[in-house]
PDB file of the backbone (N, CA, C, O) and the ligand in Angstrom, with CONECT records:
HET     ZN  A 101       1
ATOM      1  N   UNK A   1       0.838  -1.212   0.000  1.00  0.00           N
ATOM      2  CA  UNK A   1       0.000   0.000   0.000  1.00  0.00           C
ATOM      3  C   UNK A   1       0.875   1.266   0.000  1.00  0.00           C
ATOM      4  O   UNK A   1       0.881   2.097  -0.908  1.00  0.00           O
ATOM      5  N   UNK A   2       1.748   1.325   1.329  1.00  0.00           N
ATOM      6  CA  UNK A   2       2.646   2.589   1.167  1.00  0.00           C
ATOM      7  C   UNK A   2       3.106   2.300  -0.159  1.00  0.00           C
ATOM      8  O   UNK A   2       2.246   2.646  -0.968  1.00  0.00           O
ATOM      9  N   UNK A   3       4.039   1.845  -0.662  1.00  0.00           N
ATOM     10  CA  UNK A   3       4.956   1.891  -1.468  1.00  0.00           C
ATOM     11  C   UNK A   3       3.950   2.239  -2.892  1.00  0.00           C
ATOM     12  O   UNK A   3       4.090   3.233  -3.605  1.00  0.00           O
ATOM     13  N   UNK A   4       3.300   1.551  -3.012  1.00  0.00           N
ATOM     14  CA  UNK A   4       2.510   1.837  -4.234  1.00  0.00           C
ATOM     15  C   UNK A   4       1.957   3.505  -4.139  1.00  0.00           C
ATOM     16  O   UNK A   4       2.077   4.072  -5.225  1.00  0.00           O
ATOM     17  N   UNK A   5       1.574   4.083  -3.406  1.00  0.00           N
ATOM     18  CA  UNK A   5       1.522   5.335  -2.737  1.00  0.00           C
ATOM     19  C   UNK A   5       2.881   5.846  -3.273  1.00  0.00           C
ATOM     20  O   UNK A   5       2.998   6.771  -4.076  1.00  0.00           O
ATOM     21  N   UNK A   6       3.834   5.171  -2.762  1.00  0.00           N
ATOM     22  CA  UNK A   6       5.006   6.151  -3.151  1.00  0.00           C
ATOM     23  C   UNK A   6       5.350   6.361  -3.973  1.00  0.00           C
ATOM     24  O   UNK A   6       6.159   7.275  -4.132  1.00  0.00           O
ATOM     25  N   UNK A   7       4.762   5.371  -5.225  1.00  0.00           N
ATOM     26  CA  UNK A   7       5.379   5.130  -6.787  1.00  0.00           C
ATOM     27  C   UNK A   7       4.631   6.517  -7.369  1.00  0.00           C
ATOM     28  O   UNK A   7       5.149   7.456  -7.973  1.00  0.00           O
ATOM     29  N   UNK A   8       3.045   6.289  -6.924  1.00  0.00           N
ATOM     30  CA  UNK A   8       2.878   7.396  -7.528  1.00  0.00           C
ATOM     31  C   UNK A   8       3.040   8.886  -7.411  1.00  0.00           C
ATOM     32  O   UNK A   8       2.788   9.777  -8.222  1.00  0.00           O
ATOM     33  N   UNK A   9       3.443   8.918  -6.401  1.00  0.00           N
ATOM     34  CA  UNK A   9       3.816  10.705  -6.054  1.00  0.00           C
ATOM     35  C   UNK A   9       5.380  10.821  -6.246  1.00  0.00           C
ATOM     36  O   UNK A   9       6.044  11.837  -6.040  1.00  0.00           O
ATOM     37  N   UNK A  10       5.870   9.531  -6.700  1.00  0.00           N
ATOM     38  CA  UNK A  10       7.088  10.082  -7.254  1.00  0.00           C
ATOM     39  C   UNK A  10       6.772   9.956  -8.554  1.00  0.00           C
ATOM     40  O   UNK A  10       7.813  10.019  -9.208  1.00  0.00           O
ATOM     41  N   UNK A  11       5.624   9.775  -9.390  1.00  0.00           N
ATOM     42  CA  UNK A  11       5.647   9.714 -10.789  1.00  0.00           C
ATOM     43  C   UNK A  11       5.003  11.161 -11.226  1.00  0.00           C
ATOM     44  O   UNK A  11       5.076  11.710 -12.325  1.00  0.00           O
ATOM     45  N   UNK A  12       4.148  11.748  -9.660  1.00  0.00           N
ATOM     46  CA  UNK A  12       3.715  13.111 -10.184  1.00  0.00           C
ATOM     47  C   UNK A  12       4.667  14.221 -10.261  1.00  0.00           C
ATOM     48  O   UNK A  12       4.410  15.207 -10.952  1.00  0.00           O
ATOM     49  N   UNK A  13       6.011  14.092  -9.429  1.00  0.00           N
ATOM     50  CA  UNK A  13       6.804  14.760  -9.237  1.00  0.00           C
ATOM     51  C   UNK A  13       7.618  15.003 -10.413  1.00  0.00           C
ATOM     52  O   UNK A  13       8.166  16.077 -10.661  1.00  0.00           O
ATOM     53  N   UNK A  14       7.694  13.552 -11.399  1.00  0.00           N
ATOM     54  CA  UNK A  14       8.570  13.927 -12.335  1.00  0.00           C
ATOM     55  C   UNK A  14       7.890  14.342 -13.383  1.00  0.00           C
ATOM     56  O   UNK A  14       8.610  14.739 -14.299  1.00  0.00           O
ATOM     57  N   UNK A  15       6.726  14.393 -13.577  1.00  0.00           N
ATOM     58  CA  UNK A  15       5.828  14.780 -14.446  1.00  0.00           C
ATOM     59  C   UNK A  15       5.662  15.976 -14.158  1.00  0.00           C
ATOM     60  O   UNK A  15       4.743  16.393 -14.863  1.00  0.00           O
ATOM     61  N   UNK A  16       6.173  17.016 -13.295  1.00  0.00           N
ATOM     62  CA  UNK A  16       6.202  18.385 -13.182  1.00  0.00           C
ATOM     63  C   UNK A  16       7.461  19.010 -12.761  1.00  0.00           C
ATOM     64  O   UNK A  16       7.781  20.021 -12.137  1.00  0.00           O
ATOM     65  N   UNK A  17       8.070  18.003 -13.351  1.00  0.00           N
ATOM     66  CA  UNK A  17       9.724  18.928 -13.653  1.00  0.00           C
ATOM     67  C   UNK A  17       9.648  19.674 -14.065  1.00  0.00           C
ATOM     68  O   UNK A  17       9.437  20.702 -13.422  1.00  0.00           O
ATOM     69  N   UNK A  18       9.794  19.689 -15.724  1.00  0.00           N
ATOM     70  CA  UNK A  18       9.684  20.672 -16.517  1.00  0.00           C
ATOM     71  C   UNK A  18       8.969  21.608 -15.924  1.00  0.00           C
ATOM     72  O   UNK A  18       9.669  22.613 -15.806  1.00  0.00           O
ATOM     73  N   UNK A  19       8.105  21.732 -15.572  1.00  0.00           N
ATOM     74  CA  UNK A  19       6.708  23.067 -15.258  1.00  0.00           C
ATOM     75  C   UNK A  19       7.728  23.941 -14.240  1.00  0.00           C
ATOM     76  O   UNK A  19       7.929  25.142 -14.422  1.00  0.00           O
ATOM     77  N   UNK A  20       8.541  22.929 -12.793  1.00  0.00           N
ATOM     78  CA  UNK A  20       8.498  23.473 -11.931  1.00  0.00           C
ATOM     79  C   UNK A  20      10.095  24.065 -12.143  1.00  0.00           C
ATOM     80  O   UNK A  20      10.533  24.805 -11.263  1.00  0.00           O
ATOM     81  N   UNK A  21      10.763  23.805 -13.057  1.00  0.00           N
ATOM     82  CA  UNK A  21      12.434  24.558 -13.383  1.00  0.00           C
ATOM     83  C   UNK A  21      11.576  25.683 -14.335  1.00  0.00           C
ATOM     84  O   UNK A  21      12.077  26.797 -14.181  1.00  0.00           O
ATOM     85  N   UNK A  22      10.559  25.696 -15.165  1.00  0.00           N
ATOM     86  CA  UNK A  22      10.051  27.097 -15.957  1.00  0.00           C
ATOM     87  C   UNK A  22       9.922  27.915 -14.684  1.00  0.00           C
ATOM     88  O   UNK A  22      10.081  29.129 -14.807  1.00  0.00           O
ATOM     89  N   UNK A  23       9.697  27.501 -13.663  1.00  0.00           N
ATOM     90  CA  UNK A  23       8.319  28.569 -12.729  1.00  0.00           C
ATOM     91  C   UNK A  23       9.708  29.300 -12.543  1.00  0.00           C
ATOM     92  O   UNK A  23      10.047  30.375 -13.037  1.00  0.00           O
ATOM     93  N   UNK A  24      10.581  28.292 -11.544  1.00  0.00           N
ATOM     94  CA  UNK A  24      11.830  28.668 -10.586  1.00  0.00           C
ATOM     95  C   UNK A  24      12.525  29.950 -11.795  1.00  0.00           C
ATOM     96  O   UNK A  24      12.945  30.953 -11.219  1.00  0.00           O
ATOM     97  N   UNK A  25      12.624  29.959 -12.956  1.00  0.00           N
ATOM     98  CA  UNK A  25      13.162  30.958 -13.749  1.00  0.00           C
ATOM     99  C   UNK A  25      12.605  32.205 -13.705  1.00  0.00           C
ATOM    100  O   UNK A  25      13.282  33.222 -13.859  1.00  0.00           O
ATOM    101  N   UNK A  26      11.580  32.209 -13.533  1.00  0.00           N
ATOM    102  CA  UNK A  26      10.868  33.339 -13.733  1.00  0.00           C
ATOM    103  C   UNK A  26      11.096  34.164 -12.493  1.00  0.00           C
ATOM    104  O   UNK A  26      11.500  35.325 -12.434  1.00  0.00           O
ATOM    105  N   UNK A  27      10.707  33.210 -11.347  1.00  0.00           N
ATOM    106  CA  UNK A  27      10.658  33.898 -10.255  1.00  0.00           C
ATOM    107  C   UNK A  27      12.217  34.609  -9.611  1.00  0.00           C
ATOM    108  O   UNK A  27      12.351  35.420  -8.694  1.00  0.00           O
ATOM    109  N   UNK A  28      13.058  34.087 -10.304  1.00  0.00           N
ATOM    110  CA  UNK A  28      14.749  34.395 -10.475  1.00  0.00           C
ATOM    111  C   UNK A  28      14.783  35.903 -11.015  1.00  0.00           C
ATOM    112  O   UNK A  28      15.271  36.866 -10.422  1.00  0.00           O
ATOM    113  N   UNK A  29      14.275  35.900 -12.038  1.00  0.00           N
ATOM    114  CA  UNK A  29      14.430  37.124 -12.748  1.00  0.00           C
ATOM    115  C   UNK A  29      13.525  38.481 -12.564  1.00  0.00           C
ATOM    116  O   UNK A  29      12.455  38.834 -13.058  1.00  0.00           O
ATOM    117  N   UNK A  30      14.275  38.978 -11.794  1.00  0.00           N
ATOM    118  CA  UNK A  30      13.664  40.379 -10.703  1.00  0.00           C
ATOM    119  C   UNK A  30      13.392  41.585 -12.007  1.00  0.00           C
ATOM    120  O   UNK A  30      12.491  42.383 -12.266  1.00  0.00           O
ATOM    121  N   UNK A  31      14.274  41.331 -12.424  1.00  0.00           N
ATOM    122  CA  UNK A  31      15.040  42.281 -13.264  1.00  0.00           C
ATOM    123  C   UNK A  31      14.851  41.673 -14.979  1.00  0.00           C
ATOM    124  O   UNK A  31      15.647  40.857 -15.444  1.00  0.00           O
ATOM    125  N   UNK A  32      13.837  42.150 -15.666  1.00  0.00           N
ATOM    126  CA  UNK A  32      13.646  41.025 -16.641  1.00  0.00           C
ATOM    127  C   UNK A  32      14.267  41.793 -17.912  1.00  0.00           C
ATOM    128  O   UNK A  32      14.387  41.215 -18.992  1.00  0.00           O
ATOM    129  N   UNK A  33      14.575  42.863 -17.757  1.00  0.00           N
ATOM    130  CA  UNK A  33      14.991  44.240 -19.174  1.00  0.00           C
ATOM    131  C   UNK A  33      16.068  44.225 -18.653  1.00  0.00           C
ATOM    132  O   UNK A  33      16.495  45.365 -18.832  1.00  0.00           O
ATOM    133  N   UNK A  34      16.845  43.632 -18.080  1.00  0.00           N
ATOM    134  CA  UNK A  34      19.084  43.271 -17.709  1.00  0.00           C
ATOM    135  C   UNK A  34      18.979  42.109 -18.682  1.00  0.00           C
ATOM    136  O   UNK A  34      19.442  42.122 -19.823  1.00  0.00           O
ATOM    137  N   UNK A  35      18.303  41.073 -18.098  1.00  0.00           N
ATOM    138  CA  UNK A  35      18.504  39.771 -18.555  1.00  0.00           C
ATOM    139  C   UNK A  35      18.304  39.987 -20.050  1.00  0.00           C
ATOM    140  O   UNK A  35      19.369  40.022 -20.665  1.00  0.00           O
ATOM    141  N   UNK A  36      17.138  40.150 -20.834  1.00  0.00           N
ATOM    142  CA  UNK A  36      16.813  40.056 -21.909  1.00  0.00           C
ATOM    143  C   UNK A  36      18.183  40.461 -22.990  1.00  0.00           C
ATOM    144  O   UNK A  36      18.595  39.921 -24.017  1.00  0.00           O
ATOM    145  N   UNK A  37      18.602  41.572 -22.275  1.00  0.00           N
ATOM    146  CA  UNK A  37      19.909  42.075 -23.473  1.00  0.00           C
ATOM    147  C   UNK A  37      20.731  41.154 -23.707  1.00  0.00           C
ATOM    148  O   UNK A  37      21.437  41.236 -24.712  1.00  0.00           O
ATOM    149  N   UNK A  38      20.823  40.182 -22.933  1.00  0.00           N
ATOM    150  CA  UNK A  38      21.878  38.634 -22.818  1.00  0.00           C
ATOM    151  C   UNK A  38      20.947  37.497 -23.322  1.00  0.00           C
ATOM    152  O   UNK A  38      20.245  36.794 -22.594  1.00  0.00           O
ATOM    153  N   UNK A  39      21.012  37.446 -24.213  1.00  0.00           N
ATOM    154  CA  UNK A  39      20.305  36.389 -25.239  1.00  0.00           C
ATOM    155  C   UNK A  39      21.111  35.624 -25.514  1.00  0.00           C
ATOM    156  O   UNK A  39      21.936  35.995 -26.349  1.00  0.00           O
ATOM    157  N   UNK A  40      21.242  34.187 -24.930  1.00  0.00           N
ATOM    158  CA  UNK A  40      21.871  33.099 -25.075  1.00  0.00           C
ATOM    159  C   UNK A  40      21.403  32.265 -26.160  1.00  0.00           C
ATOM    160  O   UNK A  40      20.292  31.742 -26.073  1.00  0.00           O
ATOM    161  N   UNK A  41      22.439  32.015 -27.593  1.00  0.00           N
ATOM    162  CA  UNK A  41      22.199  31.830 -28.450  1.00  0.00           C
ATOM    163  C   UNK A  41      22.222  29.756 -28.172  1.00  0.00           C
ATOM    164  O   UNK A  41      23.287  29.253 -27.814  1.00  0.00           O
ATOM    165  N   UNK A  42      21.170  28.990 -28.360  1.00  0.00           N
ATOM    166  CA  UNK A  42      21.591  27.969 -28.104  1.00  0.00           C
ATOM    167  C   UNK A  42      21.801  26.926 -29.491  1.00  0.00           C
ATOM    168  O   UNK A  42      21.241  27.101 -30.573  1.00  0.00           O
ATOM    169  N   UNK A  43      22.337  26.295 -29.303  1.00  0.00           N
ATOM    170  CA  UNK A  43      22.527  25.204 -30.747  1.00  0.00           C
ATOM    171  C   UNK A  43      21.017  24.362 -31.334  1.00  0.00           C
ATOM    172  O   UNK A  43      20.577  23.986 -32.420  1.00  0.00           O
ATOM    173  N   UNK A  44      20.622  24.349 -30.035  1.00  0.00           N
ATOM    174  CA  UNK A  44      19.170  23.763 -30.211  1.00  0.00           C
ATOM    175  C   UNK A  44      17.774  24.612 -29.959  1.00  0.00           C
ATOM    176  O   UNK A  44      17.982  25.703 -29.429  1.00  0.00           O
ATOM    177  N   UNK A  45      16.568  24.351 -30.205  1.00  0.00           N
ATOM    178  CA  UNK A  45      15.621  25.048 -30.135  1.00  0.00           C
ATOM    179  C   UNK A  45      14.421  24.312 -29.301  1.00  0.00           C
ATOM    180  O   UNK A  45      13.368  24.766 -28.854  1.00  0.00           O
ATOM    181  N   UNK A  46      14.981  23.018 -29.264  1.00  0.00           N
ATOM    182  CA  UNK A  46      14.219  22.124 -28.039  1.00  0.00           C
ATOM    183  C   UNK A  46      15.098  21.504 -27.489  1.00  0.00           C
ATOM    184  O   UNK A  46      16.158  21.195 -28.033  1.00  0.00           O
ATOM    185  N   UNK A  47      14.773  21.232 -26.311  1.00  0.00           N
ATOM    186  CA  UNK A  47      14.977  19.972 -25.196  1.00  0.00           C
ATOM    187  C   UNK A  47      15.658  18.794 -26.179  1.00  0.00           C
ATOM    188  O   UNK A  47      15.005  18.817 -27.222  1.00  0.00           O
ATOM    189  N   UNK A  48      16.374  18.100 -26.238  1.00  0.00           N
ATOM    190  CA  UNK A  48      16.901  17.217 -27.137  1.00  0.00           C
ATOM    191  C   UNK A  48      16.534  15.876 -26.144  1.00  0.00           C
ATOM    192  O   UNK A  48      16.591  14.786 -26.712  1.00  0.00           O
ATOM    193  N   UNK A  49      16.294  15.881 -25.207  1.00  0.00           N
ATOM    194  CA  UNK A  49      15.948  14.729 -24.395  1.00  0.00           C
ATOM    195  C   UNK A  49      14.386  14.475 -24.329  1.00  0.00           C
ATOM    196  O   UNK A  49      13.948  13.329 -24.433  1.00  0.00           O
ATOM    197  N   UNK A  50      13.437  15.728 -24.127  1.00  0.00           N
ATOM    198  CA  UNK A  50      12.008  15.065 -23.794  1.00  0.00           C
ATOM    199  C   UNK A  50      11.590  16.376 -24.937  1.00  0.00           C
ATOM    200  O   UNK A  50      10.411  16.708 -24.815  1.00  0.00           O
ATOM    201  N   UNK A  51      12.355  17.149 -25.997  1.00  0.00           N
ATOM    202  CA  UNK A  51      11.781  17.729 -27.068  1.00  0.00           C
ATOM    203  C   UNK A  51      10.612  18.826 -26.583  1.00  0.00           C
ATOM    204  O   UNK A  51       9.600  19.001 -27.261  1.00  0.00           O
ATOM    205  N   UNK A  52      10.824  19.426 -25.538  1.00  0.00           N
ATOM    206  CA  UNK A  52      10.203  20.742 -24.841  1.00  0.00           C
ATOM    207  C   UNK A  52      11.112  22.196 -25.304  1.00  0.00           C
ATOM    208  O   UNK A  52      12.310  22.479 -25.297  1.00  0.00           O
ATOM    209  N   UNK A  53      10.156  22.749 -25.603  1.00  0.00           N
ATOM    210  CA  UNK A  53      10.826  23.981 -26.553  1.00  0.00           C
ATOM    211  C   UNK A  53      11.846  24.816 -25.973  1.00  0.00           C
ATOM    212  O   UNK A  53      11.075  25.360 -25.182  1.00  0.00           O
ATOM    213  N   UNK A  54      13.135  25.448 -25.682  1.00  0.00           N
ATOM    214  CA  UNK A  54      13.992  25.736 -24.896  1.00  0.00           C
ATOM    215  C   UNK A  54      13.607  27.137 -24.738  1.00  0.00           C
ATOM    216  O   UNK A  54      13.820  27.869 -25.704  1.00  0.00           O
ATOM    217  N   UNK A  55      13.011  27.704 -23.554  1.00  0.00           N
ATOM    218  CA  UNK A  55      13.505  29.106 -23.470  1.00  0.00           C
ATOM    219  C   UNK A  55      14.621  29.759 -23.239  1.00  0.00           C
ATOM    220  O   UNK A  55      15.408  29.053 -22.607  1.00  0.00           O
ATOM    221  N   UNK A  56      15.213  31.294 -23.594  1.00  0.00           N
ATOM    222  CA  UNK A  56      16.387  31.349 -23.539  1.00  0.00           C
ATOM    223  C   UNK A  56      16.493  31.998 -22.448  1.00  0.00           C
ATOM    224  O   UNK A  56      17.385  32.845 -22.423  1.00  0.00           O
ATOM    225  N   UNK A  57      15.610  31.815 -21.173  1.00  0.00           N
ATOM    226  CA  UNK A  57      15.721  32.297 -19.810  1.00  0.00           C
ATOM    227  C   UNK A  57      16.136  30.911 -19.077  1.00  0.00           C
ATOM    228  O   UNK A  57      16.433  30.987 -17.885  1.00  0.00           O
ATOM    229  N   UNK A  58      16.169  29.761 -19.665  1.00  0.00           N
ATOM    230  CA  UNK A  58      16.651  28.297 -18.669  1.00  0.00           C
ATOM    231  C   UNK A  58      18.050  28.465 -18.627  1.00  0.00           C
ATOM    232  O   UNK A  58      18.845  28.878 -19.471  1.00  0.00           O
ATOM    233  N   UNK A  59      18.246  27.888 -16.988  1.00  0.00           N
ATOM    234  CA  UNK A  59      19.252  27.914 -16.374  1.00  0.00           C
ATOM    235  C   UNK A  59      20.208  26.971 -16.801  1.00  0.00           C
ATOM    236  O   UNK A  59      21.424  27.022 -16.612  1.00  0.00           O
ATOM    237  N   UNK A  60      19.350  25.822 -17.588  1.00  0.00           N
ATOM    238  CA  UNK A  60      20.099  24.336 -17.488  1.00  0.00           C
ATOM    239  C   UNK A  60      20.971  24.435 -18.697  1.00  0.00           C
ATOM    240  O   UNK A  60      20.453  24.027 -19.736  1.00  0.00           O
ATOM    241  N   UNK A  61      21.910  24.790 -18.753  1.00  0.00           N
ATOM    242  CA  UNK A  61      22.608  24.796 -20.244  1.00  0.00           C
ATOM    243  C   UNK A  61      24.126  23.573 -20.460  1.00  0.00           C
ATOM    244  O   UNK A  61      24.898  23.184 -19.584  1.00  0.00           O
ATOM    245  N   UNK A  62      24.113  23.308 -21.619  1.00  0.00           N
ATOM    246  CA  UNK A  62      25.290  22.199 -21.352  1.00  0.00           C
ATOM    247  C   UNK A  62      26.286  22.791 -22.540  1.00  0.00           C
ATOM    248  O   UNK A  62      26.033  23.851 -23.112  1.00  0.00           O
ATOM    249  N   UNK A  63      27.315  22.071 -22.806  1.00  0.00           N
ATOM    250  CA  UNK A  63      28.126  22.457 -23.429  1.00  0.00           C
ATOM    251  C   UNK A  63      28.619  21.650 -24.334  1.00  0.00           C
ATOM    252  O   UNK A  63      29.183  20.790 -23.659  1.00  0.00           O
ATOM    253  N   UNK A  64      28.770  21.372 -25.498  1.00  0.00           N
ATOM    254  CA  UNK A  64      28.944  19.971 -26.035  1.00  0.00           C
ATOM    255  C   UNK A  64      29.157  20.552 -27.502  1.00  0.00           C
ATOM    256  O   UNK A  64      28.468  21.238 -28.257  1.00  0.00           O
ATOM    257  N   UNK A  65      30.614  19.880 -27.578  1.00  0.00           N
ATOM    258  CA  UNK A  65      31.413  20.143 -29.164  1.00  0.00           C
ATOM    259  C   UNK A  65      31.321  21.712 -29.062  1.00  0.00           C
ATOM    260  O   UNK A  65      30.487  22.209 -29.819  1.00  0.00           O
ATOM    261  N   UNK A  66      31.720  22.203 -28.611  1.00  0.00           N
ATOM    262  CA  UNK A  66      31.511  23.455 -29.007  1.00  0.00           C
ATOM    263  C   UNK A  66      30.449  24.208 -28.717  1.00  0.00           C
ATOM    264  O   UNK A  66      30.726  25.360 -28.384  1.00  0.00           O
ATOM    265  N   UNK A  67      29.257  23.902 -28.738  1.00  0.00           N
ATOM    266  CA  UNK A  67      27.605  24.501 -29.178  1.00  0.00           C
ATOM    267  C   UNK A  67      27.053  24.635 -27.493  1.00  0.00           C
ATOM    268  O   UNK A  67      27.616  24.106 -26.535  1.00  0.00           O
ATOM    269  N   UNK A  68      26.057  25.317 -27.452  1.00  0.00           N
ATOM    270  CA  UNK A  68      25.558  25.299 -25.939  1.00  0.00           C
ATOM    271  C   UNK A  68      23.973  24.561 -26.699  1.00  0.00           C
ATOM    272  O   UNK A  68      23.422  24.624 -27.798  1.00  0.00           O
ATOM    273  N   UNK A  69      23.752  24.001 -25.607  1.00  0.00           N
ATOM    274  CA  UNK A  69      22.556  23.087 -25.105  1.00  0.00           C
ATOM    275  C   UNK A  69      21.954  23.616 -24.203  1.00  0.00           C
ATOM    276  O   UNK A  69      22.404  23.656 -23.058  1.00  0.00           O
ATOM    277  N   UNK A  70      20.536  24.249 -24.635  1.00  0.00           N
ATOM    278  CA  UNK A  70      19.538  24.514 -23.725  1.00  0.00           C
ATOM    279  C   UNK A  70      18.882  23.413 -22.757  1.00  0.00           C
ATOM    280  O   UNK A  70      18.890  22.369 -23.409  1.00  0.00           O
ATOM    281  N   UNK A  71      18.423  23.222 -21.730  1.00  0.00           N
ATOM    282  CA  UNK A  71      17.476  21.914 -21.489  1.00  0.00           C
ATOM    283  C   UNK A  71      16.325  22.582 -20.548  1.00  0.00           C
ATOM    284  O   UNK A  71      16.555  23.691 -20.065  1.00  0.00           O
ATOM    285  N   UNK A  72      15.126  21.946 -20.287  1.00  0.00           N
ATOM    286  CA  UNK A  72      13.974  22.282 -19.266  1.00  0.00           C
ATOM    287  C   UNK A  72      14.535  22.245 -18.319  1.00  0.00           C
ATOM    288  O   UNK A  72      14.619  23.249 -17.612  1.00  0.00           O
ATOM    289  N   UNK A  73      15.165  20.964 -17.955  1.00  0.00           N
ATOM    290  CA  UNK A  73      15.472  20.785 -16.392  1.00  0.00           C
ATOM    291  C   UNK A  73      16.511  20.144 -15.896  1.00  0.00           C
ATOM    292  O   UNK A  73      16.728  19.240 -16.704  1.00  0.00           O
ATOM    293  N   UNK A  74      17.513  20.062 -14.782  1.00  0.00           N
ATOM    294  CA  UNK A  74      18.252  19.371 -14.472  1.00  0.00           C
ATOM    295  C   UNK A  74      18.685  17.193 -14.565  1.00  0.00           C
ATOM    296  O   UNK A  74      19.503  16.275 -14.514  1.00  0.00           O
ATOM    297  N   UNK A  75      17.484  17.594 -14.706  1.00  0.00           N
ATOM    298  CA  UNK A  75      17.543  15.515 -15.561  1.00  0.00           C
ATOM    299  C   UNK A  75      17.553  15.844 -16.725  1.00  0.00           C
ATOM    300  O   UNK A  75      18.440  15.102 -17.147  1.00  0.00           O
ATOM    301  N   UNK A  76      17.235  16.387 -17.524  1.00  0.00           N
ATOM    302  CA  UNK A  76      17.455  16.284 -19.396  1.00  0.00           C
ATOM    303  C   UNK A  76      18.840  16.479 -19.211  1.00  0.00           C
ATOM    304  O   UNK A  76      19.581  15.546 -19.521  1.00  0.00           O
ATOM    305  N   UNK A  77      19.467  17.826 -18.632  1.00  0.00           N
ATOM    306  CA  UNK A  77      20.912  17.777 -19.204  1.00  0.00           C
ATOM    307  C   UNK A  77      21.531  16.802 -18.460  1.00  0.00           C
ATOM    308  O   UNK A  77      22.698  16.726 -18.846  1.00  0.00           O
ATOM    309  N   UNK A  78      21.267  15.888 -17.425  1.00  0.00           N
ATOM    310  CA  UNK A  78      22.128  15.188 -16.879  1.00  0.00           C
ATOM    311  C   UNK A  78      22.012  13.610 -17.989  1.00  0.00           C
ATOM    312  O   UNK A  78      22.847  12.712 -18.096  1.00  0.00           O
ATOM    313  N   UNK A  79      21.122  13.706 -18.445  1.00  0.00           N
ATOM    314  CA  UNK A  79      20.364  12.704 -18.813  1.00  0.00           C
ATOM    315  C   UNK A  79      21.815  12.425 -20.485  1.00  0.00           C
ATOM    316  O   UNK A  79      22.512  11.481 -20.857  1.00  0.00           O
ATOM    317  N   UNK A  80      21.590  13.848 -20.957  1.00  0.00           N
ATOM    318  CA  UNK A  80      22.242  14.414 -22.233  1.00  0.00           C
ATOM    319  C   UNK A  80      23.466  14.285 -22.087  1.00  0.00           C
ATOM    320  O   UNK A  80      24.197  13.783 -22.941  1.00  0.00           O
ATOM    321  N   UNK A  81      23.930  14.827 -20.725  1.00  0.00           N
ATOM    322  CA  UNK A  81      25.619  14.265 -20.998  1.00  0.00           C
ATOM    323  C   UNK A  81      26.223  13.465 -20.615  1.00  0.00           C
ATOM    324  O   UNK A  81      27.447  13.467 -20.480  1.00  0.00           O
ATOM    325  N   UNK A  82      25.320  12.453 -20.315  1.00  0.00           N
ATOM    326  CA  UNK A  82      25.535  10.729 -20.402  1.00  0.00           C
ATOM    327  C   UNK A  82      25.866  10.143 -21.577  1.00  0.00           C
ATOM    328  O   UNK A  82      26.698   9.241 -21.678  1.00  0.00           O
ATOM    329  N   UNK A  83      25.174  10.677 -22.582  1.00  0.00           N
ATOM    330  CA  UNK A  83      25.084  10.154 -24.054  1.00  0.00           C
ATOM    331  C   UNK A  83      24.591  10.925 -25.152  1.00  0.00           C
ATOM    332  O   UNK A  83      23.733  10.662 -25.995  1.00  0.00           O
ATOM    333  N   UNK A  84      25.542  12.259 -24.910  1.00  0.00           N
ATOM    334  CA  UNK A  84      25.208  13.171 -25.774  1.00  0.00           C
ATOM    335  C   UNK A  84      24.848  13.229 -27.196  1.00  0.00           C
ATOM    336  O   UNK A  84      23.986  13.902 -27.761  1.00  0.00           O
ATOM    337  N   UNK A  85      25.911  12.158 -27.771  1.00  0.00           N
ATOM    338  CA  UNK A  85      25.467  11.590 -29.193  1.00  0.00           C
ATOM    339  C   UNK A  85      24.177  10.545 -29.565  1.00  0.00           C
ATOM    340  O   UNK A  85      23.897  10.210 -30.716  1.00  0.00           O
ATOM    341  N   UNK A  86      23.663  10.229 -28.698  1.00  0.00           N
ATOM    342  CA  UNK A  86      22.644   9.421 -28.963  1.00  0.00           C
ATOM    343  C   UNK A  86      21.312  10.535 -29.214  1.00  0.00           C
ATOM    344  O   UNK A  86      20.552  10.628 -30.178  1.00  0.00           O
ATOM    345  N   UNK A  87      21.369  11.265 -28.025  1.00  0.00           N
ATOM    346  CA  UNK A  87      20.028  12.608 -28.288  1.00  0.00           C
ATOM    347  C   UNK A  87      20.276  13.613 -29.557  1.00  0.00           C
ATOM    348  O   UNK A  87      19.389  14.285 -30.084  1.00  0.00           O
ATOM    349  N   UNK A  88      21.800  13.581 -29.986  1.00  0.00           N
ATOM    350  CA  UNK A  88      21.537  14.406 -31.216  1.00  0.00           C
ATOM    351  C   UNK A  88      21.383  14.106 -32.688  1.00  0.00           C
ATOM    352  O   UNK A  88      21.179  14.877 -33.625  1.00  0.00           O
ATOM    353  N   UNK A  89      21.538  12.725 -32.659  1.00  0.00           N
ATOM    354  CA  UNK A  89      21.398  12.005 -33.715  1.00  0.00           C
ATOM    355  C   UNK A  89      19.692  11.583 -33.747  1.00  0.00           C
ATOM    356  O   UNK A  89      19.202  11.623 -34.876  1.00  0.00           O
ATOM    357  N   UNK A  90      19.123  11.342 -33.059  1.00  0.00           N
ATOM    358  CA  UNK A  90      18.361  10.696 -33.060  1.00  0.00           C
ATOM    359  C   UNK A  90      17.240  12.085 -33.387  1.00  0.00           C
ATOM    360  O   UNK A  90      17.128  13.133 -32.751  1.00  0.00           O
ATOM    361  N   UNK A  91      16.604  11.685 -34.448  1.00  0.00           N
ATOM    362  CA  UNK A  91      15.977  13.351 -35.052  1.00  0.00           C
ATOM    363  C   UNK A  91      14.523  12.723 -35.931  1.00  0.00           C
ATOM    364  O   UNK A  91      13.771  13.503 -36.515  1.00  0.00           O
TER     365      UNK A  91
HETATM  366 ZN    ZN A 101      13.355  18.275 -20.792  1.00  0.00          ZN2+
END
């Protein structure tokens, strides 16, 4: 009973990653006309792991060959530079 309980509120949790690294950005940025002039150009235009559109206010950025990598959240890019070539090939 617990445990089955636990499966699922850890399945709601990851199902509102993404949502909850968008929120945490926003609420970061006090100052939203500083930030904006710093437009981080990224190599990608989505999430290359779960294909969520990258804003260029996310924190999660990776670095790879050269190019920066936007991501939603701290598991995509961890996820990404496990096996970076597998998420960019795969199209
Ligand atoms: Zn993602």
């Amino acid at each position: 009973m617990t445990r089955l309980l636990f499966m699922s509120l850890l399945a709601i949790s990851l199902n509102f990653a993404c949502q909850n690294s968008a929120s945490t950005t926003e609420q970061a940025s006090d100052k939203p006309t500083e930030i904006s002039t710093e437009v981080v150009q990224f190599a990608n235009e989505k999430d290359p792991v779960c294909g969520m559109s990258i804003d260029s206010t996310t924190v999660e950025i990776a670095e790879h060959d050269g190019k920066k990598y936007g991501f939603c959240s701290a598991s995509c890019k961890a996820d990404f530079l496990k096996d970076p070539a597998k998420y960019l090939s795969a199209k």
